[in-house]
N, C-alpha and C positions, 0 to 999 in steps of 0.2 A: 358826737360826730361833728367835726368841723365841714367846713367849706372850701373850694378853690374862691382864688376873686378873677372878675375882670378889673383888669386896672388901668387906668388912661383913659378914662370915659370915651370908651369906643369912638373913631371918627368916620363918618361918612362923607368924604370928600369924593368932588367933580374930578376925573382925573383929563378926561378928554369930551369931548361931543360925543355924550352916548355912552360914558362909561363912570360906573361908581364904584370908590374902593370905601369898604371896612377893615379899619386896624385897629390894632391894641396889645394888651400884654394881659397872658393869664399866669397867675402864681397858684403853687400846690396849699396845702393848710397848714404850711410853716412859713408863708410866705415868699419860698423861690419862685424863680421862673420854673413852669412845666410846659412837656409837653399835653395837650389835652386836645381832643376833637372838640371842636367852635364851628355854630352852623346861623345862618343867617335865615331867618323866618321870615315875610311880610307880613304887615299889619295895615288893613285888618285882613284876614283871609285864613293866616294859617300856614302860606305855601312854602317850602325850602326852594329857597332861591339860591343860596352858596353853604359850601362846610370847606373846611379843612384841618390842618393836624396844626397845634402853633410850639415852634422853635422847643425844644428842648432845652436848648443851656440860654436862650433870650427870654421863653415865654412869648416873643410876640407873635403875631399872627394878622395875614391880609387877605382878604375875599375880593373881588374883582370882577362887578356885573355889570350888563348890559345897560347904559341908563334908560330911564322911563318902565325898568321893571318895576319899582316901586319907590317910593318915597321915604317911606316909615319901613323901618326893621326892630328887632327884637332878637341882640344874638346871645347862645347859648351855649356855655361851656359845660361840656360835659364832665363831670367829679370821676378820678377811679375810684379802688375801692377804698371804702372807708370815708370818702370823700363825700358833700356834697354839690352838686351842679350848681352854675351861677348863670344869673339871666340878667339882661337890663335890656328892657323896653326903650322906645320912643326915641332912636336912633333917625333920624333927619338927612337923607341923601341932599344933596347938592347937583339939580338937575339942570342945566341950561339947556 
C-alpha cells in the first residue's frame, strides 16, 4: 500500500495582523495532484484548528487562521482508499 505525499513543505506564512495561512500541494500514490481532506492540528495540544478539501486537478490546498491561535502545526492529509495518510510535523506560523 502506497502513500499520498504533502509536497511544497507546507508554509505558514503572516498574511495580515492576526491572520496565518497554511499551503501546499497533495499528490495521490502515482504522484498526481489529488483532491484529499488536509486538517491543520496544534502542537502541542492536539486541537483541529483548520481542514479543508485540496484542488482536484492542482492538489493545492490553503487554511486560513486566526493569528496567535498557535504557532506550531502539524497538517494532515488524509489517504483514500488504498492509500496511505501523510502528516508533517513542526510547521512554524509567522506571527507579528
Amino acid at each position: 500500500m502506497a502513500g499520498i505525499a504533502i509536497l511544497n513543505n507546507p508554509a505558514a506564512l503572516n498574511l495580515s495582523a492576526g491572520t496565518v495561512k497554511i499551503s501546499g500541494t497533495v499528490t495521490d500514490l502515482n504522484g498526481l495532484p489529488a483532491a484529499r481532506t488536509v486538517i491543520a492540528i496544534a502542537e502541542p495540544g492536539g486541537s483541529l484548528i483548520a481542514s479543508t478539501v485540496s484542488d482536484a486537478v492542482t492538489g493545492a490546498y490553503e487554511m486560513i487562521m486566526p493569528g496567535g491561535t498557535n504557532e506550531v502545526f502539524t497538517v494532515l492529509a488524509f489517504g483514500a482508499a488504498g492509500e496511505n495518510s501523510s502528516c508533517m510535523g513542526g510547521i512554524h506560523g509567522v506571527i507579528q
